[in-house]
C-alpha positions in Angstrom: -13.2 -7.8 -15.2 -9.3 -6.1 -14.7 -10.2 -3.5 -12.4 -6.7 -2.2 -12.7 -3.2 -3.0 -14.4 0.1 -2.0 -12.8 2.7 -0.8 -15.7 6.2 -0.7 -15.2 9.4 -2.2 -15.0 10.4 -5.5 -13.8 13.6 -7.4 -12.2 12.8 -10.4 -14.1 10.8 -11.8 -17.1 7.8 -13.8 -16.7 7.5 -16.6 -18.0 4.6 -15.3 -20.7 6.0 -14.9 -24.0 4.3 -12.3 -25.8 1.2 -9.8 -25.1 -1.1 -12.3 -26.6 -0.3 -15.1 -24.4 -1.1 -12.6 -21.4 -4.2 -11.5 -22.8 -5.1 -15.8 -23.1 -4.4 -16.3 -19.7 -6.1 -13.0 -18.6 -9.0 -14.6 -21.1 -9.1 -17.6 -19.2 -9.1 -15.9 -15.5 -11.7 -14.1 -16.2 -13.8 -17.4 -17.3 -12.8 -19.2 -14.4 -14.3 -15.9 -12.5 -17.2 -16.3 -13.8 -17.9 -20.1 -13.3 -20.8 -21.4 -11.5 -20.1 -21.7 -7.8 -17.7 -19.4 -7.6 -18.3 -16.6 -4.3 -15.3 -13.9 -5.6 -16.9 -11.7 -7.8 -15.2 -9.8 -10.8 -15.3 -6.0 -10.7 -14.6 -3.4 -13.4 -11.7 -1.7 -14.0 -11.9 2.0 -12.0 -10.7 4.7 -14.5 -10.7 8.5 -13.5 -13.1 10.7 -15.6 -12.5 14.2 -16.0 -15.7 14.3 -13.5 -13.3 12.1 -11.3 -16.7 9.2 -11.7 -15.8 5.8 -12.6 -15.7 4.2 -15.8 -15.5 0.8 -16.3 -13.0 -0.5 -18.6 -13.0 -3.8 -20.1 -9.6 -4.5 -21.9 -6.3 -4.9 -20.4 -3.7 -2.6 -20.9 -0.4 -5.0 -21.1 3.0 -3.4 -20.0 6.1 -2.5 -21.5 7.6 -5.8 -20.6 4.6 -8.0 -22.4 2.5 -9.0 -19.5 -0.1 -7.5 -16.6 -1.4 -8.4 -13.4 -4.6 -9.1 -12.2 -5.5 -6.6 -9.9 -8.0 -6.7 -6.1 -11.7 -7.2 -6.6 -10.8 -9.2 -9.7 -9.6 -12.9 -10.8 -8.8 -14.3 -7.0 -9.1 -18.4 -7.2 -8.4 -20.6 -5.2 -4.4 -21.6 -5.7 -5.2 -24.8 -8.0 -7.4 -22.2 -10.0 -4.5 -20.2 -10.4 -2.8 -19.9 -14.2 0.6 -21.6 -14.0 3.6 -19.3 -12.3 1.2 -17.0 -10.0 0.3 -17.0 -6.9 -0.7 -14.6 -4.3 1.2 -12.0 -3.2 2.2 -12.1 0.5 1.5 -8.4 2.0 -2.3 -7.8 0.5 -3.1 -11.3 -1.2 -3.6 -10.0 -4.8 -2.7 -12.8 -7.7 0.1 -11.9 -9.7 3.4 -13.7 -11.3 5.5 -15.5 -8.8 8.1 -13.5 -8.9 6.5 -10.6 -7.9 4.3 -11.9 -5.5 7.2 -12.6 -3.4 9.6 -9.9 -4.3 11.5 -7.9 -1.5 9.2 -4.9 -0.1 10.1 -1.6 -0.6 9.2 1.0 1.7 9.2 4.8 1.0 8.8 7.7 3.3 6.5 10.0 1.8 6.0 13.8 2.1 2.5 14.9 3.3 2.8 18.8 3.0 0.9 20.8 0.7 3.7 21.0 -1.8 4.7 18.2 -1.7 1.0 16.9 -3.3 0.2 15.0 -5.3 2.3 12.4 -4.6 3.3 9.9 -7.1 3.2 5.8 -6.2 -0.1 5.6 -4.3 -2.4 3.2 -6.9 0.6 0.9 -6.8 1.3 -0.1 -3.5 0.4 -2.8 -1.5 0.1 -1.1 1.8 -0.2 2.6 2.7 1.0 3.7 6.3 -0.4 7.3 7.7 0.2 9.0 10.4 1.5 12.4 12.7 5.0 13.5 12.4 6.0 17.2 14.0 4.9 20.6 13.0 1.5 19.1 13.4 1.6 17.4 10.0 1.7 13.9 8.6 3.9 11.5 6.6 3.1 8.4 4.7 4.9 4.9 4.1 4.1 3.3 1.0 5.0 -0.3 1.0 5.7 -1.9 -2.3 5.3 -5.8 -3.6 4.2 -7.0 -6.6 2.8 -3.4 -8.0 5.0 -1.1 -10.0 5.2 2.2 -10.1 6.7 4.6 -12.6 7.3 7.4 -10.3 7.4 7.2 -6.2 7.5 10.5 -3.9 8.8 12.9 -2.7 10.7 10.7 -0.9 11.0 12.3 2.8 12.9 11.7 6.3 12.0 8.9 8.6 10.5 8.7 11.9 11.7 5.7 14.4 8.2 4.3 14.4 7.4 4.1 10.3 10.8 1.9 11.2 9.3 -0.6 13.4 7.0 -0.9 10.7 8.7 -1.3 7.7 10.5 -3.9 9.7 7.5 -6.2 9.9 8.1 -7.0 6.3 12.1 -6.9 6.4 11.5 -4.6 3.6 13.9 -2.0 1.8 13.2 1.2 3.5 13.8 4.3 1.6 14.2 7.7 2.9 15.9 10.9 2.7 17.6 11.0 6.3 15.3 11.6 9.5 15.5 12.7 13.0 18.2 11.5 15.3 16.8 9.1 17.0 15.7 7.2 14.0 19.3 7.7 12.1 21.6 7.0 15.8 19.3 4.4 17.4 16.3 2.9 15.3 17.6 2.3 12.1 21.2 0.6 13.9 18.8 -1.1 16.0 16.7 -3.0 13.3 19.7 -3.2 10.7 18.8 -6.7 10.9 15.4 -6.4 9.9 15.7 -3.9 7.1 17.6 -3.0 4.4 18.4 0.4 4.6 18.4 2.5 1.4 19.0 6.3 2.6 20.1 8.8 0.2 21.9 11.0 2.2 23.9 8.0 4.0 25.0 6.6 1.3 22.4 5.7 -1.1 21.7 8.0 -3.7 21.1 5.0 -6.2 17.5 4.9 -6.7 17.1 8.5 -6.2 16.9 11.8 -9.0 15.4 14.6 -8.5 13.1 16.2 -10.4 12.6 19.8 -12.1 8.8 20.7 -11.8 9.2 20.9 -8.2 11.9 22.8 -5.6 13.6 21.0 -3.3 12.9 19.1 -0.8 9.9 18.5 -2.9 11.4 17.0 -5.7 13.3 14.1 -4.4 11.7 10.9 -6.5 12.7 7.2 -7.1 10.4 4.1 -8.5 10.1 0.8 -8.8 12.9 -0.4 -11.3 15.2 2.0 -9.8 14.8 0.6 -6.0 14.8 -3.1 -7.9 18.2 -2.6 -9.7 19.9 -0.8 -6.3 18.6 -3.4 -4.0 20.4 -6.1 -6.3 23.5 -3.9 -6.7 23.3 -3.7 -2.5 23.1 -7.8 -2.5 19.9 -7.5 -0.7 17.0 -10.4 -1.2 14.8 -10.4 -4.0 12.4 -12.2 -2.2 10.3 -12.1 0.7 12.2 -13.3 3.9 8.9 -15.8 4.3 7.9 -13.7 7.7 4.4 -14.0 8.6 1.8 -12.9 6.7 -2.2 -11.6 7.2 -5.5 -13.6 6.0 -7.0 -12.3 3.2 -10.5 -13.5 1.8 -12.3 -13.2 -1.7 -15.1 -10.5 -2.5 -18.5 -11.3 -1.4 -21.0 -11.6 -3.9 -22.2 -8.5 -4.7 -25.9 -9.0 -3.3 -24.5 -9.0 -0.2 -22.7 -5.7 -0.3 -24.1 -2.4 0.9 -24.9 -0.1 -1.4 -22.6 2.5 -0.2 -20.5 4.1 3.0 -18.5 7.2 3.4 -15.8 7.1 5.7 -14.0 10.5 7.5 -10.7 10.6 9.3 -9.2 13.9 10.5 -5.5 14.7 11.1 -4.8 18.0 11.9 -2.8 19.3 8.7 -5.7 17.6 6.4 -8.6 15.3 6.5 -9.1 12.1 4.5 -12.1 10.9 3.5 -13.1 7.3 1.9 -16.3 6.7 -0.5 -17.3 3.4 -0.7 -18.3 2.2 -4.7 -20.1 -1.4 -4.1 -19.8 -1.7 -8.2 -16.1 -2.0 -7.5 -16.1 -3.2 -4.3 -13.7 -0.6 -3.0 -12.9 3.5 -2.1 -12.4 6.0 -3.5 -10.0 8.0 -1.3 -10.2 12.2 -1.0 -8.3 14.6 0.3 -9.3 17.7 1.9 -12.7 16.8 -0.1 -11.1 16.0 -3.5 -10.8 13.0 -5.2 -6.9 11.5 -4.7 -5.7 11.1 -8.2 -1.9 9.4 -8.9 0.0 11.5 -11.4 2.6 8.4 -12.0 -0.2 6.9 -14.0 -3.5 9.0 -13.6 -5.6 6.7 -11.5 -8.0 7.4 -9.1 -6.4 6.2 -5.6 -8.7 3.8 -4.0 -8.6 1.3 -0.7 -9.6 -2.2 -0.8 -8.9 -2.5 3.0 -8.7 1.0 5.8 -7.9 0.2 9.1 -7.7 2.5 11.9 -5.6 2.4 14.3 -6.2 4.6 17.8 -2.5 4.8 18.9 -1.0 7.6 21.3 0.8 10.3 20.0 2.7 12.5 21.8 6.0 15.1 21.6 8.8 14.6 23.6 12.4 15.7 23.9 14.8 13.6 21.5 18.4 13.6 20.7 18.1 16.5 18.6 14.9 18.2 19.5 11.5 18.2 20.4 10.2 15.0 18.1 7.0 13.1 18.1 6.4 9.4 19.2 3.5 7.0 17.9 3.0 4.2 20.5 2.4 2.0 17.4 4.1 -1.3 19.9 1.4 -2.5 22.4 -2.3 -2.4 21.5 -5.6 -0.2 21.1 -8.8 0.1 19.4 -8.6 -0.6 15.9 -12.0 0.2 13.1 -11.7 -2.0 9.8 -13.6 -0.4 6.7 -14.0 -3.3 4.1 -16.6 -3.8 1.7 -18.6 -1.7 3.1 -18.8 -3.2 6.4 -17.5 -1.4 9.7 -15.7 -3.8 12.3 -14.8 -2.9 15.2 -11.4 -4.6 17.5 -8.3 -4.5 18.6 -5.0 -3.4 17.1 -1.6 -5.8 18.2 2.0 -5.2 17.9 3.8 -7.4 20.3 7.4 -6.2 19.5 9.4 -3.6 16.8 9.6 -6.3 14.6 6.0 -8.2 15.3 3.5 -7.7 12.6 0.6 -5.7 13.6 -2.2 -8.1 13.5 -6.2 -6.8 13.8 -8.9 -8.9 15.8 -12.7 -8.4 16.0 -14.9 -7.7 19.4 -15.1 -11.8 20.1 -10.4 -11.9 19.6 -11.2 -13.7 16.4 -8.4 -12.6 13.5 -9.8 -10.2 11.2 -9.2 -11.3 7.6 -8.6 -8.6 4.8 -10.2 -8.4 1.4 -7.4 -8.8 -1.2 -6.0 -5.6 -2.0 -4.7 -2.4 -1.3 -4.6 -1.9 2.6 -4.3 2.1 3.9 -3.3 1.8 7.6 -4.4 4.9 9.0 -2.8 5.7 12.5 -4.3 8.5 14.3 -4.5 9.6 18.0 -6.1 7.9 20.7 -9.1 10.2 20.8 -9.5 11.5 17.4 -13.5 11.4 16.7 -14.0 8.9 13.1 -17.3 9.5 11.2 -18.4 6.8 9.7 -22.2 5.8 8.2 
C-alpha cells in the first residue's frame, strides 16, 4: 500500500503520460510488493483523523502534474524490480522518478518558537535537522530531495553549524540572514559547498510572505519556488554525487515490536515519538500533541530518529553572545528504527564530511528508507525510551 503521496510542483515532466499510466505502474509496484520471497513489506497509507489515529488509505492520490511517488515503508525493490525511470533517492533511499531522486537538496532554516508553529514542509522532507540556538530555544533544517512541498516555513536565520550540515549534501541552503559568524565567516567559508539562497543578501526569489501571520513569522517559500530560483541562480539540478548513507528494506512485520515511545527534551519544548508497527514508523508530538503539517494536513511521522549527544555551549561571537553545537568530531549517538533502539557512535570528520552513525561493534548503521529526524541535543540531556 501508498503510505503517503507527496503533491506539488515539479522542475521537469516525468516521463508518465497521463494519471492512468501512474496509477498502472503504481498497480504493478504494489504486485511486485507482494510477491513471494520478497522481505520489504507494504504498509498503509497514514492519514490524520480528527482523533489524530491512523487511517489507512488505499488509493493514490496523483498530483497536479499527472504522477506520484511511492513513499517509505512502501514499494522498495531491489533496483532491477524497479518501474523504468526510478530509482532511489540519494539522502533517505525512498523510490521515486529519476529526476527527483537525484535533484539538488534544498535546505531551509526553520523557526521553532511558539508562533512560529505549525510549521509548514515537515511530511515532505527527506531529512529533518533539530537542535539549540540562543535564547534557550531551538531551530530546525529541513532538507528537501525528491518530496515536494506546497508551503515551507517560516523560514528563519542560520547558525554556522546547520551550515556545516547543509554542506554534507552541497545543498541549496535557505535562510533569512543569521548571526555574524555564520553570514562573515561560515557561509564565505563553505561557498564552495553550498549554494547560498539568503533573502536578505540578495535572494528574495523564492520567498513571499504571508498574511495570517506577523512578521518574522510569516516569511514562507516551497518547493517550485526554490526549484525555479535555483535554475534562474545556474545552480545544479542534480545531486553533486557526494556520498551517501545505507538504507535497508522494512522487516517483515512479524518481526517488529509491537510498539515504542520515544521522549527527547529541549529546553523550549519536548518531542516525543510513538512507534505504529502497522506503519512501520512514528508518529511525532510536540509538547504532547500529535505534529500535524498544515501544507498538506498530514500527520508528521519518522521513519529513522537519531540522536545525537553533541556539546552545546554559549560563547562570545562577532556580534554577541551566540551558541556553538560541536556537531564536527564524535559522541554517542541512539538510532530509533522500526522499533528497535541502537545504540553507537555519531562521526563527522570535517565541515563538509557527512555525518555517518556506527553500532557498539564500529559496524555502519544502515537506515530504513525514509524520513530521517536528526535530533541533536546536549551531551547530557536524559532520553526516555521503552
Amino acid at each position: 500500500m501508498i503510505e503517503r503521496i507527496w503533491r506539488g510542483h515539479r522542475k521537469q515532466a516525468v516521463a508518465i503520460g497521463s494519471i492512468v499510466a501512474v496509477l498502472a505502474i503504481l498497480s504493478a509496484a504494489l504486485l511486485v510488493a507482494t510477491a513471494p520471497g520478497r522481505t520489504s513489506q507494504a504498509s498503509p497509507s497514514p492519514s490524520p483523523s480528527p482523533s489524530g489515529s491512523l487511517i489507512a488509505t488505499a488509493s493514490p492520490e496523483p498530483s497536479s502534474t499527472g504522477y506520484a511517488l511511492v513513499s517509505p515503508g512502501s514499494f522498495n525493490p531491489s533496483p532491477s524490480q524497479l518501474p523504468a525511470g526510478w530509482e532511489y533517492s540519494d539522502l533517505d533511499g525512498v523510490a521515486a522518478p529519476s529526476d527527483l531522486a537525484h535533484r539538488l537538496p534544498t535546505a531551509l532554516m526553520i523557526d521553532n518558537y511558539r508562533d512560529a508553529r505549525p510549521q509548514s514542509g515537515f511530511s515532505s522532507a527527506s531529512i529533518v535537522y533539530q537542535a539549540m540556538i540562543d535564547d534557550s530555544s531551538d531551530r530546525y533544517m529541513m532538507v528537501f530531495q525528491e518530496g515536494v512541498a506546497s508551503d515551507i516555513g517560516p523560514v528563519r536565520s542560520a547558525r554556522p553549524y546547520f551550515v556545516y550540515w547543509a554542506a554534507e549534501y552541497k545543498a541549496l541552503f535557505g535562510h533569512f540572514g543569521g548571526d555574524a559568524k555564520a553570514l562573515q565567516v561560515v557561509i564565505p567559508a563553505m561557498a564552495g559547498n553550498i549554494y547560498n539562497e539568503d533573502d536578505l543578501n540578495g535572494g528574495s526569489c523564492p520567498y513571499h510572505r504571508i498574511d495570517a501571520r506577523v512578521a518574522p513569522y510569516n516569511a514562507y517559500t516551497n518547493s517550485a519556488a526554490l526549484v525555479s530560483c535555483a535554475a534562474k541562480r545556474s545552480y545544479p539540478a542534480t545531486y553533486q554525487g557526494l556520498p551517501a548513507r545505507t538504507f535497508v528494506d522494512d522487516r517483515p512485520a512479524s518481526l517488529r515490536p509491537l510498539s515504542q515511545s520515544v521522549t527527547i527534551p529541549y529546553l523550549a519544548d519536548t518531542i516525543g515519538y510513538q512507534y505504529d508497527a502497522s506503519t512501520d514508523s512514528y508518529l511525532r508530538f510536540v509538547d504532547g500533541k500529535l505534529q500535524i503539517d498544515p501544507a498538506n494536513n498530514r500527520q508528521v511521522i519518522a521513519r529513522n530518529i537519531v540522536v545525537m549527544f553533541q556539546a552545546y555551549s554559549i560563547e562570545p561571537s562577532i556580534d554577541k553572545l551566540r551558541p556553538v553545537v560541536s556537531n564536527v568530531g564524535s559522541g554517542k549517538a541512539i538510532v530509533f528504527e522500526e522499533g528497535r533502539t541502537i545504540t553507537g557512535t555519531w562521526k563527522k570528520t570535517s565541515n563538509t564530511a557527512l555525518t555517518l552513525l556506527y553500532d557498539a561493534a564500529g559496524r555502519t548503521i544502515p537506515l530504513v528508507r525514509g524520513e530521517i529526524f536528526m535530533q541533536s541535543v546536549p551531551v547530557g540531556t536524559v532520553v526516555t525510551y521503552k
